[in-house]
MARGUKOL-753386 format. One line per field, with one value per residue (C-alpha): residue in three letters; residue number from 1; chain; x, y, z. Coordinates in Angstrom, 2 decimals. Layout:
kese <- c(ala,...)
vexti <- c(NUM,...)
pati <- c(A,...)
x <- c(X,...)
y <- c(Y,...)
z <- c(Z,...)
***
This chain:
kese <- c(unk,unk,unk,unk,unk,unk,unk,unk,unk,unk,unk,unk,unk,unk,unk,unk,unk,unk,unk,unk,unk,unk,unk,unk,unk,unk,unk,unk,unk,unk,unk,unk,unk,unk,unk,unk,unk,unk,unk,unk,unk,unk,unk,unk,unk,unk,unk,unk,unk,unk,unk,unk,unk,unk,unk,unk,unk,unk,unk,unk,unk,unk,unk,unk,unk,unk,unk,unk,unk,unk,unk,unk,unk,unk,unk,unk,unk,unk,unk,unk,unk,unk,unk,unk,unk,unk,unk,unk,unk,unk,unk,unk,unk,unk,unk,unk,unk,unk,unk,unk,unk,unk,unk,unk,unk,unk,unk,unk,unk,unk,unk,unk,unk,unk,unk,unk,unk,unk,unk,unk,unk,unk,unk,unk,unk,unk,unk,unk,unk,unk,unk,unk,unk,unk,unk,unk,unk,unk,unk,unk,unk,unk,unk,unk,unk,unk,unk,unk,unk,unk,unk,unk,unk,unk,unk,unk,unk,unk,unk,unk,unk,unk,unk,unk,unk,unk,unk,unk,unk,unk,unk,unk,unk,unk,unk,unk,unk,unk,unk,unk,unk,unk,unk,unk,unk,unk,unk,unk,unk,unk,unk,unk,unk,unk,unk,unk,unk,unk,unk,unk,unk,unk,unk,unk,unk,unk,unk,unk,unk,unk,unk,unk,unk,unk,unk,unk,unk,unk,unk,unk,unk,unk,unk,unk,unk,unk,unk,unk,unk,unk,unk,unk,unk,unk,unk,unk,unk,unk,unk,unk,unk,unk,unk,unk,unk,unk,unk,unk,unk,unk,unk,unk,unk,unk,unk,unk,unk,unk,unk)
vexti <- c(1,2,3,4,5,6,7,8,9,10,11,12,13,14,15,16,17,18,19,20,21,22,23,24,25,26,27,28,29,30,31,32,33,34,35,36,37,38,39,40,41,42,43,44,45,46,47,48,49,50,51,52,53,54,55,56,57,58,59,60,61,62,63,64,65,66,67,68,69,70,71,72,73,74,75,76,77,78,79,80,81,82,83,84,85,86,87,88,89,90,91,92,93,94,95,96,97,98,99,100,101,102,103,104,105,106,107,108,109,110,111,112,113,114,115,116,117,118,119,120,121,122,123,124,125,126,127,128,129,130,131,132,133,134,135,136,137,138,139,140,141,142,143,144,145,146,147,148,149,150,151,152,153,154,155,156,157,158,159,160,161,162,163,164,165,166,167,168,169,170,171,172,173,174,175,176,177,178,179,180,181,182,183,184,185,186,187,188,189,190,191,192,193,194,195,196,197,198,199,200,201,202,203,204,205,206,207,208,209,210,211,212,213,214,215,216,217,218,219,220,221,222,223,224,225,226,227,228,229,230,231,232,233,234,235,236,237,238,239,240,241,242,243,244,245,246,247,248,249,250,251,252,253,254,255,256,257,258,259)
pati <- c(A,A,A,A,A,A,A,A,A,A,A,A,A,A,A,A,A,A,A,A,A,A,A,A,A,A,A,A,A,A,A,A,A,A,A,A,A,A,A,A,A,A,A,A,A,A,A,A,A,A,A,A,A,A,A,A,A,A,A,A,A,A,A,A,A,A,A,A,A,A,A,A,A,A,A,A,A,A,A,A,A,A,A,A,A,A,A,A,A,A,A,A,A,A,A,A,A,A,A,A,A,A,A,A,A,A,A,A,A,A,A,A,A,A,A,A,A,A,A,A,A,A,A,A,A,A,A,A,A,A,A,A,A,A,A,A,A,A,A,A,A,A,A,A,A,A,A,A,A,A,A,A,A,A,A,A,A,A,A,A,A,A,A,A,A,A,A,A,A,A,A,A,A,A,A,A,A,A,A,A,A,A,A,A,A,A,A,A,A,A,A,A,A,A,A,A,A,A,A,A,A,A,A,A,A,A,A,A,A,A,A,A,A,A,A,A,A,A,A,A,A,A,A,A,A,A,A,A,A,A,A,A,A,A,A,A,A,A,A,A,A,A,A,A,A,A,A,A,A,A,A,A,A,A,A,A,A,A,A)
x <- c(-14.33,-18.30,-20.87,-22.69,-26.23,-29.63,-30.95,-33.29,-36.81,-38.09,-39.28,-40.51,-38.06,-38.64,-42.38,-44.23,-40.28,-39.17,-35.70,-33.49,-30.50,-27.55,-25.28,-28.28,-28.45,-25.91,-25.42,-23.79,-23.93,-26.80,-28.51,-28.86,-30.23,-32.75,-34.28,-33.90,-35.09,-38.62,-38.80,-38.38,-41.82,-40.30,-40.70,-37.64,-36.01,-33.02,-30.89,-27.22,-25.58,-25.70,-29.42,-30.17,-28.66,-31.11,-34.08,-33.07,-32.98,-36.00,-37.40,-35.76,-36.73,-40.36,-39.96,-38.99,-41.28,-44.34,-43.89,-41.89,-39.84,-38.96,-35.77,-33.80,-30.50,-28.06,-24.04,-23.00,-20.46,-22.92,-24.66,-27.64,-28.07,-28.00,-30.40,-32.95,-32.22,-33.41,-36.42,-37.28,-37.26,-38.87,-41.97,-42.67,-42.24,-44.03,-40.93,-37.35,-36.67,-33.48,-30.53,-27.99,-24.97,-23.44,-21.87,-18.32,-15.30,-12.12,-9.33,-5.78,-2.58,0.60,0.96,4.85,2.44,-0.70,-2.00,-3.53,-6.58,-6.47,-6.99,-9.03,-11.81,-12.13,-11.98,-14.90,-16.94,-16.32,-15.93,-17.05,-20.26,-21.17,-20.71,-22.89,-25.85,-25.59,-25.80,-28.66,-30.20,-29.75,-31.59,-34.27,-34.53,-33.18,-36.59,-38.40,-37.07,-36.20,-34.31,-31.44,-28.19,-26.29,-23.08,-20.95,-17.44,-14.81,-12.32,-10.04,-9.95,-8.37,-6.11,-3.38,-3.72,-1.15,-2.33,-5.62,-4.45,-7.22,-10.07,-8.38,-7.88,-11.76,-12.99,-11.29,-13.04,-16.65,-15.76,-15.05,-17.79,-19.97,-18.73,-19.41,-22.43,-23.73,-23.03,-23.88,-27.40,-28.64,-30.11,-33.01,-33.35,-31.48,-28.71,-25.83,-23.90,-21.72,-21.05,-17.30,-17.65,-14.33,-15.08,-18.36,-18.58,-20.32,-20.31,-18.70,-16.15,-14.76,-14.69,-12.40,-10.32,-7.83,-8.18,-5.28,-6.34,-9.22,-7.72,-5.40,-8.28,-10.65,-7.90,-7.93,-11.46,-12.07,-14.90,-13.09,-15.32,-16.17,-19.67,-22.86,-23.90,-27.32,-25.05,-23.78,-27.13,-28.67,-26.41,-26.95,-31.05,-30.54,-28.98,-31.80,-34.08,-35.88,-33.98,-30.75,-32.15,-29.44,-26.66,-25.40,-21.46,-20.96,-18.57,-19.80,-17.69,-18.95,-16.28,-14.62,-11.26,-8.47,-6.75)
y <- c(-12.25,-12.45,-11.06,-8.18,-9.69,-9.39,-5.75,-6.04,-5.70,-3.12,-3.58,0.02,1.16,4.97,4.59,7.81,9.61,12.88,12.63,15.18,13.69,15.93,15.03,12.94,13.51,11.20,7.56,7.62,7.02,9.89,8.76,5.12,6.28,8.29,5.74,3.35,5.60,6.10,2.45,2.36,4.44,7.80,11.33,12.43,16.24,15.77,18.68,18.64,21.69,20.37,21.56,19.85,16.55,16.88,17.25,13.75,12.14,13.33,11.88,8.40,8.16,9.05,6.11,3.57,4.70,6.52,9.52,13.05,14.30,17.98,19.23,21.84,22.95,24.14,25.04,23.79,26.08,28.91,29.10,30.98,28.09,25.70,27.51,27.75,24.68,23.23,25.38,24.53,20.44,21.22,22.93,20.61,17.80,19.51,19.05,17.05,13.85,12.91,14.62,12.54,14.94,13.06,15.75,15.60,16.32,14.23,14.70,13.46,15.52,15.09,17.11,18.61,19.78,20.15,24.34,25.72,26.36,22.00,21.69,24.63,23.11,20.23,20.79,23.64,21.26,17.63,18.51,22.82,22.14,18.97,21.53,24.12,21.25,19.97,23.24,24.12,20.39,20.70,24.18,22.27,19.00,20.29,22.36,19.26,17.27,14.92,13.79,11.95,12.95,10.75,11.66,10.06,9.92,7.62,4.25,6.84,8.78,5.80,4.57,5.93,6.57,8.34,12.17,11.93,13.88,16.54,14.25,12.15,15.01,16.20,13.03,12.45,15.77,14.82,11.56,13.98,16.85,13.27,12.67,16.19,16.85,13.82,14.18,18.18,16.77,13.37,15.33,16.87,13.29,14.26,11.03,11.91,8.69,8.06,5.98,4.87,3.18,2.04,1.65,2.04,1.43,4.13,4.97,9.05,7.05,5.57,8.20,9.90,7.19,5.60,1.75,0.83,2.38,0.78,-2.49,-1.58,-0.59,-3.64,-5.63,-4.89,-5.49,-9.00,-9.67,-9.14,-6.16,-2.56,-2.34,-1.20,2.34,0.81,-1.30,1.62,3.23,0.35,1.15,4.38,3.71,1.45,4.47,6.82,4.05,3.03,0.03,2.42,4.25,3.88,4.56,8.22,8.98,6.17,5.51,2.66,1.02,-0.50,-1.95,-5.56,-3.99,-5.75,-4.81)
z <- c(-48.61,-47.09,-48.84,-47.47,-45.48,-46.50,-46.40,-42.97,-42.13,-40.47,-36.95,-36.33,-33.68,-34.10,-34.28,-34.13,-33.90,-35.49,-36.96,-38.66,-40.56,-41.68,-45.26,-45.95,-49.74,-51.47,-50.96,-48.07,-44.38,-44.14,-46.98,-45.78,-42.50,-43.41,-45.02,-42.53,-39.61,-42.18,-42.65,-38.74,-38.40,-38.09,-39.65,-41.44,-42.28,-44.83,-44.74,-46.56,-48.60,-52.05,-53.00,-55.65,-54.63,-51.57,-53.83,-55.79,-51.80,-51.15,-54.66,-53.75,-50.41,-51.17,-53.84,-51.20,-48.76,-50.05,-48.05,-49.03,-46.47,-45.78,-46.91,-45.81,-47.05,-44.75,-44.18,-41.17,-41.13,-40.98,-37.79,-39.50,-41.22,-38.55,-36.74,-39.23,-40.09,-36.38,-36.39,-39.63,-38.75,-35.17,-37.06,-39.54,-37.49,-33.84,-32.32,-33.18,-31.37,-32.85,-34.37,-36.49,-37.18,-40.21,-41.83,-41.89,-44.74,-45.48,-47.51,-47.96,-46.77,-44.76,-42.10,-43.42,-46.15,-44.89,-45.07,-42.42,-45.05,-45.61,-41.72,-40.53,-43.00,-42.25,-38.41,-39.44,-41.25,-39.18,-35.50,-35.24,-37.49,-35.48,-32.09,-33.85,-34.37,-31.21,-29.87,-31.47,-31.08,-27.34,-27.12,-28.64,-26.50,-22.99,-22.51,-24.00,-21.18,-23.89,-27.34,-28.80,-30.66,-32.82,-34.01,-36.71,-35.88,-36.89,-35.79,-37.18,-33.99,-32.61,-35.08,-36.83,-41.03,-43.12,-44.79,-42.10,-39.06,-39.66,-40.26,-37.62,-35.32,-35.89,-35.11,-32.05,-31.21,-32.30,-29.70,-26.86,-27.75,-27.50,-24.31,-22.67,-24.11,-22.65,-18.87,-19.53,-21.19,-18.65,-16.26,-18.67,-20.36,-23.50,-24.68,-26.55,-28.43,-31.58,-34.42,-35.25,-38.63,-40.74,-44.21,-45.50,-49.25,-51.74,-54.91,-53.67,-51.57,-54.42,-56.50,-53.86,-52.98,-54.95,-56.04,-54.37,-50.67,-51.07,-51.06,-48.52,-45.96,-47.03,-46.57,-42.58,-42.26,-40.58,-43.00,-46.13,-46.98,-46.23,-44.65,-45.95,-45.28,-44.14,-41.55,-39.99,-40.59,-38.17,-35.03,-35.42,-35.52,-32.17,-30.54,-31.34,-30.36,-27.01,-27.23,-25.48,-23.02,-20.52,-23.16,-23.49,-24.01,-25.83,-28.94,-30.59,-33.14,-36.24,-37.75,-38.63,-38.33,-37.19,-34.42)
***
């Protein structure tokens, strides 16, 4: 088993770049790039639904980088919310140059048992609320003539995992929303990519998981090891960057997993 890599320096790829990051409170994926977009130079919106978990990101990140970002809370299954969530970002930042839709729910069901409740929410959540923010993203950016949008999706949508056909399903969807939105959104200079990680490791992951899946899915993982949420956190930085300018519609895994 490797050991994870030094945590990076930061070469200020989003310099003088407005970002708004979805399920950012946490530990997580959204967590880890919000902080690494700030480190990167950029101005940062959190927004999640847990409130007060939002307010403790906010009070970390200002911690590891001296500067307190707006919050907003926000439902992405509530298009209210979504909206004001947008306008909210675009105002305090004079505009939103990137959009990282990380929020997304799992769970663990068979489909012979799976309700229709099980699957409708997590499809709501995972693929319909990442639809509503890119809707609302691209309302935003298409008039701007420019912008980014980042969506997290999963190697899941590729391969096959018992009691994950919703999440699966959802995030085969977020792939191909990627995909349209892009070609619908090159013409007015507005990208459209997505991350595909495997196994990131946080502490929330593992209190949802059992021990013994956790072995089972780090034990398919070339490196020995689930990845850092700041190593996902860096592709998805690159794709907001300048540095991928003539990428839009892609999937881009970030994963050690074997095929």
């Amino acid at each position: 088993m490797s050991t994870a890599p030094p945590y990076p320096a930061a070469h200020r790829l989003l310099e003088g770049k407005s970002v708004l990051v979805t399920a950012a409170a946490g530990t997580g994926i959204g967590f880890a790039t919000a902080r690494r977009c700030a480190e990167e130079g950029a101005r940062v919106v959190l927004s999640d639904v847990h409130e007060r978990r939002l307010s403790a990101a906010a009070d970390e990140l200002e911690k590891l980088t001296g500067k307190r970002p707006t919050i907003v809370p926000c439902d992405v299954t509530v298009e209210d919310q979504v909206q004001r969530m947008i306008d909210t970002a675009a105002t305090a930042m004079d505009g939103i140059d990137v959009l990282v839709n990380n929020a997304g729910l799992g769970g663990t069901a068979k489909v012979v048992d799976m309700t229709d409740a099980q699957w409708s929410r997590v499809l709501d959540i995972t693929l319909t609320g990442t639809f509503r923010c890119t809707r609302a993203a691209l309302k935003h950016m298409i008039p701007r003539g420019r912008g980014a949008i980042v969506n997290n999706a999963s190697v899941l949508a590729w391969r096959a995992q018992e009691g994950q056909a919703h999440y699966a399903a959802a995030k085969a969807g977020v792939m191909a929303l990627t995909r349209c939105a892009a070609v619908e959104a090159a013409s007015a200079g507005v990208r459209v990519n997505a991350v595909a990680p495997s196994l990131a490791m946080h502490p929330f992951l593992a209190k949802v998981t059992t021990e013994e899946t956790l072995r089972d899915l780090t034990a398919k993982e070339a490196f020995g090891r689930g990845a850092e949420p700041w190593e996902v956190a860096n592709v998805i930085v690159f794709l907001a960057s300048e540095y991928s300018t003539y990428m839009t519609g892609e999937i881009v895994s970030v994963s050690s997993q074997r095929a």
